[in-house]
C-alpha positions as CSV (number, residue, x, y, z in Angstrom):
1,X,8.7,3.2,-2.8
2,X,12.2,1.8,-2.3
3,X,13.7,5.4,-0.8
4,X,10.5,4.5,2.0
5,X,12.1,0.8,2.3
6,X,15.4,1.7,2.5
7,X,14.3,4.1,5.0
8,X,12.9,1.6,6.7
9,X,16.1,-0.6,6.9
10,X,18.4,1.7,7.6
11,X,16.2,2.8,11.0
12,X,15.9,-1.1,11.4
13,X,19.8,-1.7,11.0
14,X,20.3,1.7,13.8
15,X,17.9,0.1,16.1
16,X,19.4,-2.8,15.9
17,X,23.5,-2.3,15.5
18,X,24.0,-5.2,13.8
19,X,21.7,-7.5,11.8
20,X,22.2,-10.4,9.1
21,X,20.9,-10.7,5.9
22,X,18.5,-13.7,7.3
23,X,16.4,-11.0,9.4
24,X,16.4,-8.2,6.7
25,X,14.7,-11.0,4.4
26,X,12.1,-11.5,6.9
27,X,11.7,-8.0,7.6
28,X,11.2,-7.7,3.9
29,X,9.8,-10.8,2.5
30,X,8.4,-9.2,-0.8
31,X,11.2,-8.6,-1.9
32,X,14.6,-10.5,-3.5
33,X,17.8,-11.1,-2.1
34,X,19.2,-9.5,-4.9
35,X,16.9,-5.6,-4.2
36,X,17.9,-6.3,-0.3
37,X,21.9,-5.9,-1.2
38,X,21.3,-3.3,-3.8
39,X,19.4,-1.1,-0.9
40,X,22.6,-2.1,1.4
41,X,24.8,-0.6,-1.5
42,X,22.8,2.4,-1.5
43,X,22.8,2.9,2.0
44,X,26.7,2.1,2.5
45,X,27.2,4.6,-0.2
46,X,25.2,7.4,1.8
47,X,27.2,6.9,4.6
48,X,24.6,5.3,6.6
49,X,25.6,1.5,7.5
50,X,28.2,-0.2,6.7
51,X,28.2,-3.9,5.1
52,X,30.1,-6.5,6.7
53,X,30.1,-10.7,5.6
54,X,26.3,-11.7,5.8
55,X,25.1,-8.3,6.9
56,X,25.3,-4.8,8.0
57,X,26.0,-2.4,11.0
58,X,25.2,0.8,11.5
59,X,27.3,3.3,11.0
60,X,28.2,6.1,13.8
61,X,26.3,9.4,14.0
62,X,28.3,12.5,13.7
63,X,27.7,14.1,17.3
64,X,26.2,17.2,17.1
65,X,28.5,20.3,18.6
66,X,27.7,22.1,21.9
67,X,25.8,25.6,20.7
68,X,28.5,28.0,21.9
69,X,30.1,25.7,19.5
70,X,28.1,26.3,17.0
71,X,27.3,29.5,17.3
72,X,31.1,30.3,16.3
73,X,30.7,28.1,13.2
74,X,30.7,29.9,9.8
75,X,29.5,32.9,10.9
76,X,29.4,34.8,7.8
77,X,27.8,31.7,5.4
78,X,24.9,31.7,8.4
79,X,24.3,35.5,8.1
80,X,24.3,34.9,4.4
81,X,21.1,32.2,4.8
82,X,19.8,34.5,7.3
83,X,19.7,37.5,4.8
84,X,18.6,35.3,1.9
85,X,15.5,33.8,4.6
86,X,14.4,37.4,5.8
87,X,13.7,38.2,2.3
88,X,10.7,35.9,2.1
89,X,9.2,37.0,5.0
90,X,5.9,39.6,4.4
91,X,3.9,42.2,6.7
92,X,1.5,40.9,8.9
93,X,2.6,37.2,8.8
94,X,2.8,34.4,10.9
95,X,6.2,33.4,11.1
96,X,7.7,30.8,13.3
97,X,11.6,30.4,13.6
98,X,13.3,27.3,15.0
99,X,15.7,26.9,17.6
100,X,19.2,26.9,16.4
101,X,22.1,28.8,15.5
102,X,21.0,29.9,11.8
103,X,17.7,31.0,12.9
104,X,19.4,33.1,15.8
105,X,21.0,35.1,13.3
106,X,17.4,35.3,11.0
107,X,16.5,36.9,14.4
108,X,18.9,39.5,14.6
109,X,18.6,40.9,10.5
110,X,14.4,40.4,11.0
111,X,12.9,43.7,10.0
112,X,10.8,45.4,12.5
113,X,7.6,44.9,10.4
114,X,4.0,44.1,12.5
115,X,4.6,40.2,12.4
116,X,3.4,37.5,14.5
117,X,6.5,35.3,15.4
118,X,6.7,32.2,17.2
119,X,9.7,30.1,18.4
120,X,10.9,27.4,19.9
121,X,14.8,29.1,21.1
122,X,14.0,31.3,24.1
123,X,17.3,32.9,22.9
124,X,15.4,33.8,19.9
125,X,12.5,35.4,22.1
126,X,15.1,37.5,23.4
127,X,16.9,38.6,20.5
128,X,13.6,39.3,19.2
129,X,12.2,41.4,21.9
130,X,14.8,43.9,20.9
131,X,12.7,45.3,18.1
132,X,9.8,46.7,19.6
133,X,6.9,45.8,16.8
134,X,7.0,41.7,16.0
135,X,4.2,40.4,18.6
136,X,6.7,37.3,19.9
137,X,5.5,34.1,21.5
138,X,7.6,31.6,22.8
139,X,6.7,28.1,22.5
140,X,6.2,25.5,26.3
141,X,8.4,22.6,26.6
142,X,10.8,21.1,28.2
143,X,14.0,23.1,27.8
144,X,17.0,21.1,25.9
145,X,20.0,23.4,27.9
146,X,22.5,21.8,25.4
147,X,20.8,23.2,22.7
148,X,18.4,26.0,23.9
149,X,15.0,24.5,22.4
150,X,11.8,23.6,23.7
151,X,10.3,20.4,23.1
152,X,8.1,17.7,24.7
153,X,3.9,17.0,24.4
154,X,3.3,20.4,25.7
155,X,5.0,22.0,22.7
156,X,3.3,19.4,20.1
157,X,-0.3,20.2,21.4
158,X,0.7,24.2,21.8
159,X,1.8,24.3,17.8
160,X,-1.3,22.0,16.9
161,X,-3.3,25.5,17.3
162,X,-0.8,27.7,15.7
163,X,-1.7,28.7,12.0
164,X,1.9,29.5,10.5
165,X,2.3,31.3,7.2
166,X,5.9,30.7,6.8
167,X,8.2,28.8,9.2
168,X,12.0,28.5,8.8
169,X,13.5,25.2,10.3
170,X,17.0,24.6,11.2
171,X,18.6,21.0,9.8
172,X,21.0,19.4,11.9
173,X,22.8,17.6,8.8
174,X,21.5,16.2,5.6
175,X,22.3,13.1,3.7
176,X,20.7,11.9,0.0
177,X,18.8,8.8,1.5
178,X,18.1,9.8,5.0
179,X,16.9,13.6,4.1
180,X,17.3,16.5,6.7
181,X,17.8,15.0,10.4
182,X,18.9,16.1,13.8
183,X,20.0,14.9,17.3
184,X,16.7,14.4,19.1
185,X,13.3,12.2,18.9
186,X,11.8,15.0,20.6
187,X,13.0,17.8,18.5
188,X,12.0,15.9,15.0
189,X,9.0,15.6,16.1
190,X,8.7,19.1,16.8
191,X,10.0,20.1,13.2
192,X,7.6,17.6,11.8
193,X,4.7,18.9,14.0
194,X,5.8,22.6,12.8
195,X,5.8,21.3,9.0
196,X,2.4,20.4,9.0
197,X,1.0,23.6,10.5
198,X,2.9,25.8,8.0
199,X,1.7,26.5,4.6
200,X,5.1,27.2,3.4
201,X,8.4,25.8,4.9
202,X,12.2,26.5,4.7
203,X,15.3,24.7,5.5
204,X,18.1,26.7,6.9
205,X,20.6,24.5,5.5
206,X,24.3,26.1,5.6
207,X,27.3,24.6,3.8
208,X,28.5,22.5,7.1
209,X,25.2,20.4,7.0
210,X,26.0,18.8,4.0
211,X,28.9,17.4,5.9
212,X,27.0,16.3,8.4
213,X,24.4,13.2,9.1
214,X,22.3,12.5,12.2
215,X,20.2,10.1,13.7
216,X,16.5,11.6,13.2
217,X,15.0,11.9,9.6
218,X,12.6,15.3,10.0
219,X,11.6,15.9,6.5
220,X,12.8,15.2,2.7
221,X,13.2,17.5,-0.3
222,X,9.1,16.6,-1.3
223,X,8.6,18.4,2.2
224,X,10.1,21.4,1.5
225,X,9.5,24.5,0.0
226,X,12.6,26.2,-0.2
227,X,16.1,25.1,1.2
228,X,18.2,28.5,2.0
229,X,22.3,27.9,2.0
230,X,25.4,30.0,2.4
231,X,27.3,28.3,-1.1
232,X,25.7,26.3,-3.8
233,X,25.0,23.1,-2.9
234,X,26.1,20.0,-4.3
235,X,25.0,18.6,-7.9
236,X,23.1,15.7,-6.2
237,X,21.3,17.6,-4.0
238,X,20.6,20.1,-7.2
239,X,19.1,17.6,-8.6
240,X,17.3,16.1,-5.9
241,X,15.8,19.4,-5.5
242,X,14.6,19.5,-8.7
243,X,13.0,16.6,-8.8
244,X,11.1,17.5,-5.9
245,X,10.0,21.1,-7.2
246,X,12.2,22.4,-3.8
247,X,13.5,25.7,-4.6
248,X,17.3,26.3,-3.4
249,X,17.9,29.7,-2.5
250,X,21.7,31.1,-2.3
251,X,23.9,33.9,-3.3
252,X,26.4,32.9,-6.0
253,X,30.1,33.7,-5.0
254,X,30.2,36.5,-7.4
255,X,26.9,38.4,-6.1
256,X,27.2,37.7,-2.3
257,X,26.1,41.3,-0.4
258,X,28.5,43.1,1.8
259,X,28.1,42.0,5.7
């Protein structure tokens, strides 16, 4: 209940840049002045706003990099979620692979098993197409040339038809309070969309998104069935995990594979 609430103020304070105490009390009127400060701690300690003298603002968003950026960003931890992901995928699924750097490389170690895989990157069509059994769709949409992803009502009314076994989603950043997020409306929606067609999901989450924190919440640990990094995570999130009966998938230092 209060992680819903603070939630809900901390997309308030964003919308808003700067708000006082006065209009979080009548934006929450069951509750005391005393629980509206102790959701401010929380959310100052997560990174997310920042208290100032009879309020809050919100804090900046790290920007997201460009993806030849990213693409050049901890290569090997990526191919080590990639490996780790491919290992969950079985013969004659349904499999549908976000847009993003992670999944890019998930492309390029898929097996060439009879598959049905859809996707949102048409970079990841192409790297696909390479192996010559996977039956590969590419999703409509509006493409995001920044990023290489599809998105837009097209590609939510496309996916609502789309039956999907497993479906590996790339996170932007993640943060305690605010969950897994990324840089677009459109593109969380997409990921949300995608998480409610799939009967099992997965978080691409290397060791740089723990660093990170955008401005769109697309799931929480509850949401997820498996989160797939490069390095073992952080106690909190550990724990968080286990709360939420998420399973966190990595290779410990000593028994990471040969690349």
């Amino acid at each position: 209940m209060y992680e819903m609430r603070q939630e809900k103020m901390s997309r308030f304070i964003r919308q808003h840049e700067m708000v006082t105490i006065k209009q979080l009390q009548e934006l929450f009127p069951q509750v005391s002045l005393m629980t509206i400060h102790r959701d401010l701690d929380a959310l100052a300690a997560a990174g997310l706003v920042t208290k100032v003298r009879g309020g809050a603002r919100a804090s900046r968003h790290d920007r997201e990099p460009a993806f030849n950026a990213r693409e050049k960003e901890n290569q090997g931890g990526k191919t080590l979620v990639a490996v780790k992901a491919a290992t969950l995928i079985q013969h004659k699924s349904c499999v549908f692979l976000d847009s993003g750097t992670t999944s890019l490389m998930l492309a390029g170690v898929l097996p060439d098993l009879p598959l049905s895989v859809v996707t949102t990157g048409p970079n990841i069509a192409l790297a696909l197409a390479r192996n010559p059994v996977p039956e590969v769709t590419l999703c409509p949409g509006n493409l995001n040339k920044e990023n290489l992803t599809v998105s837009g009502h097209s590609t939510l009314q496309f996916l609502e038809g789309i039956n999907i076994d497993i479906a590996f989603i790339g996170a932007s950043g993640y943060d305690n309070t605010a969950g897994f997020t990324c840089g677009k409306e459109s593109e969380m929606l997409v990921k949300r969309q995608v998480i409610r067609q799939a009967r099992t999901t997965a978080v691409l989450c290397d060791q740089t998104k723990f660093q990170r924190f955008m401005p769109y919440t697309f799931a929480r640990l509850g949401d997820i069935k498996y989160v797939i990094s490069d390095i073992t995570p952080p106690d909190d999130f550990l724990a968080g995990a286990q709360k939420s009966g998420t399973s966190v998938l990595y290779y410990p230092a000593d028994q990471r594979p040969r690349l």
